[in-house]
TIMITI-152899 format. One record per residue (C-alpha): chain; x, y, z. Coordinates in steps of 0.25 Angstrom, whole numbers, plus 2048, in hexadecimal, padded with zeros to 3 digits. Example, Ala and Ser with C-alpha at 12.3 -4.5 7.8 and 13.67 -1.06 7.14 Angstrom:
BEGIN
REC   ch     X     Y     Z
REC    A   831   7EE   81F
REC    A   837   7FC   81D
This chain:
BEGIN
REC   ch     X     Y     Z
REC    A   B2F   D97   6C4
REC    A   B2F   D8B   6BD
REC    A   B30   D81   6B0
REC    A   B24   D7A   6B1
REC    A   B1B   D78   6A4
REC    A   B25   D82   69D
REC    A   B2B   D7F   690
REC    A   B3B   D7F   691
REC    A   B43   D7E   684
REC    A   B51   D7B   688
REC    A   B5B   D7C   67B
REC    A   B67   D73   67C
REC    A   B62   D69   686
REC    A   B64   D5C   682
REC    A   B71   D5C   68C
REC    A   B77   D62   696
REC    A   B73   D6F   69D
REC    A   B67   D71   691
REC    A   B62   D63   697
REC    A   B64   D67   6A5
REC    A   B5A   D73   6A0
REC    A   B51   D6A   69A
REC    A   B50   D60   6A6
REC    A   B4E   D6A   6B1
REC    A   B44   D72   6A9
REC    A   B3C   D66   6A9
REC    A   B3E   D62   6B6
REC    A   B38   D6F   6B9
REC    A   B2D   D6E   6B2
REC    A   B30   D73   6A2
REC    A   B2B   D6D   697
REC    A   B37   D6D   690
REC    A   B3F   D6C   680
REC    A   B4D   D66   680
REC    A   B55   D6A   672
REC    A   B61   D67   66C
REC    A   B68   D69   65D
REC    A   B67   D59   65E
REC    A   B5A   D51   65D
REC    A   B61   D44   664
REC    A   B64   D4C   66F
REC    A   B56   D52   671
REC    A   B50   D43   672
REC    A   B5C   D3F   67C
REC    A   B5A   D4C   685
REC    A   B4A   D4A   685
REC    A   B4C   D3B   688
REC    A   B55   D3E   694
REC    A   B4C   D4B   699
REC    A   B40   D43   697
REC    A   B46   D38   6A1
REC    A   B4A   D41   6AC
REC    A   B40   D4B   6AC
REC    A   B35   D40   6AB
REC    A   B28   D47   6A8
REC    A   B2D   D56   6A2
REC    A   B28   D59   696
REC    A   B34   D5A   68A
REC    A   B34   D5C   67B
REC    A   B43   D5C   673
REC    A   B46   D66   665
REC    A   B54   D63   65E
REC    A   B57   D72   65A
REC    A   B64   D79   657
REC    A   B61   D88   65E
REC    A   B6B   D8F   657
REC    A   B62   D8B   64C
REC    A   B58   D96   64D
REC    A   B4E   D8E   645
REC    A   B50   D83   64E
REC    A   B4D   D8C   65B
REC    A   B3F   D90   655
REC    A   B3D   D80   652
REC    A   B40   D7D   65F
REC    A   B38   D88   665
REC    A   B2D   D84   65E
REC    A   B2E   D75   663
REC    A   B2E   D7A   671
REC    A   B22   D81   66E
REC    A   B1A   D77   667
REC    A   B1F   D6C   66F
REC    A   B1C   D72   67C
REC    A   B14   D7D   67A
REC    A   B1C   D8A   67D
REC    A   B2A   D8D   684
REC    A   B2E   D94   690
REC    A   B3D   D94   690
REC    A   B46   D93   685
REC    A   B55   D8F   68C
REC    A   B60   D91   681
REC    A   B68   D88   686
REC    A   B6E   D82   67C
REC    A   B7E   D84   679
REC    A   B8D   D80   674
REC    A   B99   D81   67A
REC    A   BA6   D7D   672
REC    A   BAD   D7A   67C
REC    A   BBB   D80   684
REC    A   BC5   D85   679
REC    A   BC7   D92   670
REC    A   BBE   D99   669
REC    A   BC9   D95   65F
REC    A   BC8   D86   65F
REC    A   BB8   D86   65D
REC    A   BB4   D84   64E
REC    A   BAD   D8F   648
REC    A   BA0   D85   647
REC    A   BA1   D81   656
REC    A   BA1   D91   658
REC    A   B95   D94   64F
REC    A   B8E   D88   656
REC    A   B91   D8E   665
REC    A   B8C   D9C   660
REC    A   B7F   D97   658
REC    A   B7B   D8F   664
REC    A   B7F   D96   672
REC    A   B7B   DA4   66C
REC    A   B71   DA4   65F
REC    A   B6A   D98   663
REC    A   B67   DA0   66F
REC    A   B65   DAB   668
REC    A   B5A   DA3   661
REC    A   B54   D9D   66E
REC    A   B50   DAD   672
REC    A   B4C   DB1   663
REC    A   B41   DA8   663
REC    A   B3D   DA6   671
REC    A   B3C   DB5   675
REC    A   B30   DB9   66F
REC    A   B2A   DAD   673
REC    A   B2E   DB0   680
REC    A   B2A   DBD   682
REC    A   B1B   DB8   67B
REC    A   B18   DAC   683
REC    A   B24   DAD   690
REC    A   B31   DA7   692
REC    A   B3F   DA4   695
REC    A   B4B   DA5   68E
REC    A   B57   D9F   693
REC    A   B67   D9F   68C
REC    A   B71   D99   690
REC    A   B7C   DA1   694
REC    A   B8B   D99   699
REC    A   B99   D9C   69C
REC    A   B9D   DA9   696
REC    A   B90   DB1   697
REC    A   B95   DBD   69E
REC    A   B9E   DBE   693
REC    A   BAB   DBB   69B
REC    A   BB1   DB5   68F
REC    A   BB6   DA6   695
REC    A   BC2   DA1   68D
REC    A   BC0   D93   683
REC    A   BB2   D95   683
REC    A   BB1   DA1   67A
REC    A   BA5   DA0   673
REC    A   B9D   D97   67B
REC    A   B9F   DA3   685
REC    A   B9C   DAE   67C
REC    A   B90   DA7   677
REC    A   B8A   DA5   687
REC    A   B8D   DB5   688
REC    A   B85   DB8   67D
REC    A   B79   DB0   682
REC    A   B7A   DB8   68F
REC    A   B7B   DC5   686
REC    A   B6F   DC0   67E
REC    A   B67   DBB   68B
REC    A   B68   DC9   691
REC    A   B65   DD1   684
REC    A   B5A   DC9   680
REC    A   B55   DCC   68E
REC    A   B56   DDB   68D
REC    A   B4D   DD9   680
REC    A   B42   DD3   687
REC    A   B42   DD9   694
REC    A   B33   DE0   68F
REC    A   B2C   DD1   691
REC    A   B2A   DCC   69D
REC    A   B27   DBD   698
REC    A   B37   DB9   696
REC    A   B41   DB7   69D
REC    A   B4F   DB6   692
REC    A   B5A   DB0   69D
REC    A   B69   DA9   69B
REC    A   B70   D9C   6A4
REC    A   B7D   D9A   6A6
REC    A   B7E   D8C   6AC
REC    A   B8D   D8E   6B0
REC    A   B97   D81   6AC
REC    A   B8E   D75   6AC
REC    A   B93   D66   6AE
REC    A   B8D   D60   69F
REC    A   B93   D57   696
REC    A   B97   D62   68E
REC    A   BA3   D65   699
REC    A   BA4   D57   699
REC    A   BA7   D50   68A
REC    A   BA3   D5B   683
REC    A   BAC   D68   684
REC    A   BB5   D6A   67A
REC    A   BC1   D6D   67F
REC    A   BCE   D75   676
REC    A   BDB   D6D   677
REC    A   BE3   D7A   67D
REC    A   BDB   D79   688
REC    A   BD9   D67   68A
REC    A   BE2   D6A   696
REC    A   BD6   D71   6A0
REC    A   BCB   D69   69A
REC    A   BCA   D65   6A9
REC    A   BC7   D72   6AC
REC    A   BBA   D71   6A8
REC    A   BB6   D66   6B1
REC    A   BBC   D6F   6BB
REC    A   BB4   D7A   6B9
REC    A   BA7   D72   6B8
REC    A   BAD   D6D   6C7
REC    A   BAE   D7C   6CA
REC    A   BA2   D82   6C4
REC    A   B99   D76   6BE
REC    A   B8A   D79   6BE
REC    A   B82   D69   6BF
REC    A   B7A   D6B   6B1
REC    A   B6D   D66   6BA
REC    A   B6F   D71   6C3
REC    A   B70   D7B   6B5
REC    A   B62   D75   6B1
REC    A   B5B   D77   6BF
REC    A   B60   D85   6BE
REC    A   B5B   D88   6AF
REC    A   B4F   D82   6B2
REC    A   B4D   D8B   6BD
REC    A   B50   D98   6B8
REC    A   B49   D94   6AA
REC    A   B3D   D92   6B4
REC    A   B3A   DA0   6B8
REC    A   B30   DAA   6B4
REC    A   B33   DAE   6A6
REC    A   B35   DBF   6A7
REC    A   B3A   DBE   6B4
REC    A   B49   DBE   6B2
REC    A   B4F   DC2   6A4
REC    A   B5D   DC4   6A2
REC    A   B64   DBE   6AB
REC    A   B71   DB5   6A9
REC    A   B6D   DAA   6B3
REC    A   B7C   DA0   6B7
REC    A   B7D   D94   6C0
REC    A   B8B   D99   6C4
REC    A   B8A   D9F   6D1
REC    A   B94   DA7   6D8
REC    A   B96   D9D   6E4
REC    A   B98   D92   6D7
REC    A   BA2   D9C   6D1
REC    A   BAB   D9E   6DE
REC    A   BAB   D90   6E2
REC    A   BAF   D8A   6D1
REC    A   BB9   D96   6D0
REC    A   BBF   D93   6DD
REC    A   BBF   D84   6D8
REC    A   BC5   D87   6CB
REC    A   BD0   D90   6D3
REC    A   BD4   D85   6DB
REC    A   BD6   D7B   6CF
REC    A   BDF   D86   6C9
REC    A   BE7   D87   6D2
REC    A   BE9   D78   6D3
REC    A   BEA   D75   6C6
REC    A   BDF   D6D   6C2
REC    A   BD8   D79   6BA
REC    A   BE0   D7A   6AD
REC    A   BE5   D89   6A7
REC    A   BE2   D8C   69A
């Protein structure tokens, strides 16, 4: 298994865990496309990958995926540019933050949808039949409410990362006859970004635990290095080999030890009830 010469298109990886994607693509070998809705961030992110992967081989597309036209464009950069593609990482997504369904604006809510779900919806639209012509990987990202255990004041980030896990699978089951794809989702589990950091928007009911956050990234935080090595792995195996599957960084053994951690801060105080 492995990344070398391959052609990695990484969709929302100008930042956080999309760049950590990007890097340890590259560091493994991939030749590799960096995207973003914004051209300014393209240029910064190729600057900064080009500088700490001296050497790898990178090309930038700004394209807003929820844009079906703008998926095409942007596969049809990747191609030009570089020749073909091997893996097609919909990593690209929104979160509106820690509040009600209630307090998000119909527009942030349409954003969320098009972006977490259609856009990956387009991803698999137009590199499926590429796939199963010329071989590859597909990968989505799934996150915190895939299993469909409904996780309160993230209501529709949750339901749109449980219908990427449904659409991983069923897009699976429709292509089971071809052996030259492999259709996967990741959940990287809660990851120490600067979205958790200045980003999150936080409802005002709910200002008085906001330091429960930094406690649970304490209890259960993934390093976003470690998430890239990880993708970067799993994105390197043998397309057709495993098709699927639901692949997660949250272990049992980091589940007992954060949920015991999380216990004990409860029952001292310092983790805040709703």
């Amino acid at each position: 298994m492995t990344l070398a010469d391959k052609v990695v298109v990484v969709t929302g990886s100008t930042r956080g865990i999309g760049f950590a994607i990007a890097r340890s693509s590259a560091q493994a070998g991939a030749r590799v496309v960096v995207n973003s809705r914004s051209q300014e961030s393209v240029d910064r992110a190729l600057a900064q990958l080009r500088e700490q992967v001296p050497g790898a081989t990178f090309s930038g597309f700004a394209a807003n995926i929820g844009h079906s036209w703008e998926v095409e464009a942007l596969m049809s950069h990747a191609i030009m540019a570089h020749h073909g593609i091997d893996v097609w990482f919909n990593n690209a997504g929104v979160s509106n933050g820690y509040r009600p369904l209630t307090e998000e604006s119909a527009e942030e809510i349409h954003d969320l949808v098009t972006i977490n779900v259609i856009g990956t919806m387009y991803g698999a639209k137009y590199l499926i039949p590429y796939f199963r012509e010329h071989r590859g990987y597909l990968m989505n990202m799934a996150g915190r409410g895939w299993k469909g255990e409904g996780p309160p004041w993230t209501t529709a980030y949750a339901a749109s990362k449980a219908a990427v896990a449904s659409l991983t699978r069923s897009l699976s089951a429709e292509n089971r006859d071809c052996d030259r794809i492999s259709i996967n989702a990741f959940v990287p589990g809660m990851v120490d970004t600067d979205f958790y950091r200045d980003e999150m928007v936080v409802s005002p009911r709910l200002a008085h635990t906001s330091d429960n956050v930094r406690l649970a990234l304490d209890a259960f935080g993934v390093p976003v290095e470690q998430v890239g090595r990880r993708a970067a792995e799993l994105i390197a195996e043998t397309p057709g080999k495993t098709t699927g599957k639901v692949f997660t960084m949250v272990t049992p053994g980091r589940r007992i030890v954060g949920g015991a951690k999380m216990a004990w801060w409860g029952m001292t105080g310092r983790l805040k009830r709703v």
